[in-house]
C-alpha positions in Angstrom: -6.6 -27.0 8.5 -9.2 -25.6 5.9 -10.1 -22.6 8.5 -5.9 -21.8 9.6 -5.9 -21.4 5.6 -8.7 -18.6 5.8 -7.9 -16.8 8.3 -3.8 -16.9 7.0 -5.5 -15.2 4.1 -7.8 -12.7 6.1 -4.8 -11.7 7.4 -2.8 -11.2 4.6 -6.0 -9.4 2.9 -6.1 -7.4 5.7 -2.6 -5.9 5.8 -2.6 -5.6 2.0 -5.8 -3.5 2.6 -4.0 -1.3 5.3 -0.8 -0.7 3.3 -3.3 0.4 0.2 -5.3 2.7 2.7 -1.5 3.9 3.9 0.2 4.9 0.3 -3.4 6.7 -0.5 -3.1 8.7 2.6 0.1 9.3 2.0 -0.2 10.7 -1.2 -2.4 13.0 -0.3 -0.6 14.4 2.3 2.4 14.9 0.1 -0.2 17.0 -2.3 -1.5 19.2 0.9 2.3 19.7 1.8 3.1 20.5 -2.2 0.3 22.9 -2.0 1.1 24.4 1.6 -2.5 23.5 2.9 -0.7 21.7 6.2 2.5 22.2 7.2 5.1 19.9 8.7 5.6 22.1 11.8 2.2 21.3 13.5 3.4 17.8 16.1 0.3 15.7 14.4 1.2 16.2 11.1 5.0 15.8 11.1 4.2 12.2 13.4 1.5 10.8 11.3 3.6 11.9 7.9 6.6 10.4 9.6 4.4 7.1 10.5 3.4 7.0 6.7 6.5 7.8 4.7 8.3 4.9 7.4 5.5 2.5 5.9 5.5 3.3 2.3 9.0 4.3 1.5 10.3 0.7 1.3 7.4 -0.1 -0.6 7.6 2.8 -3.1 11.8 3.0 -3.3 12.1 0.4 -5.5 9.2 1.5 -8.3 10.7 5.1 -7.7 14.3 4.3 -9.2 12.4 2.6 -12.0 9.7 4.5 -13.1 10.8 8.4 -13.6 8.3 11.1 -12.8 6.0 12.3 -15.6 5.7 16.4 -15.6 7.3 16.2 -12.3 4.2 14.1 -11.2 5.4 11.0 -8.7 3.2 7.7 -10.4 4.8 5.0 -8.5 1.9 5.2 -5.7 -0.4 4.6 -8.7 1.0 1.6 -10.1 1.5 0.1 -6.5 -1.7 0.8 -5.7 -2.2 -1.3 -9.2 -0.3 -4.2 -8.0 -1.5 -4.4 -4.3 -5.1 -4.3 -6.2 -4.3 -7.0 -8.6 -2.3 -9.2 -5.7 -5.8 -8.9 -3.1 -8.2 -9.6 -6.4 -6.9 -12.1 -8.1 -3.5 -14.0 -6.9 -4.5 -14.4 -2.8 -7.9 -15.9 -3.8 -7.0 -18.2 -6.5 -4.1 -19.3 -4.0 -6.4 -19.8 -1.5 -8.5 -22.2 -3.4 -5.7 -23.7 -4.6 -4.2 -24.2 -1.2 -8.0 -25.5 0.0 -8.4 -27.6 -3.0 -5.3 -29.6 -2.0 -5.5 -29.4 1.6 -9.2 -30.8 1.2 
């Protein structure tokens, strides 16, 4: 039981990892658009930005309506970023243990 426990947590460490990877890559492609560095016209870039913003909209919706921009500066990504940070650090491990400690 103790190793379906790990790897259930591997796995959500994992995907909490990707979605952190996806909101910074996304972010930065919304700066290189801002700036008209890359353009949405070229195929690759309009998939892979489509690919992203499908992933980290629903995500970021919710801290958008809440927190308002800041000089016209978007820090929603940053405090999610925050929170998927603080959730892989501290709340998955301690639940782990928790979850191992009881399962034995």
């Amino acid at each position: 039981m103790a190793a379906i426990i790990t790897f259930v947590f591997f796995i959500a460490d994992s995907l909490l990892g990707l979605l952190w990877l996806a909101i910074v890559v996304s972010a930065i492609l919304s700066w290189l658009f801002a700036f008209d560095v890359i353009n949405r016209r070229n195929q690759f870039v309009y998939n892979v930005a489509t690919v992203l913003d499908r992933i980290t909209d629903p995500i970021l919706r919710p801290f958008q309506r809440i927190i308002p921009a800041i000089g016209g500066v978007d820090i929603s990504p940053i405090i999610v970023l925050l929170i998927i940070s603080g959730v892989k650090n501290i709340l998955l491990p301690a639940l782990k243990y928790s979850l191992l400690g009881v399962v034995g």
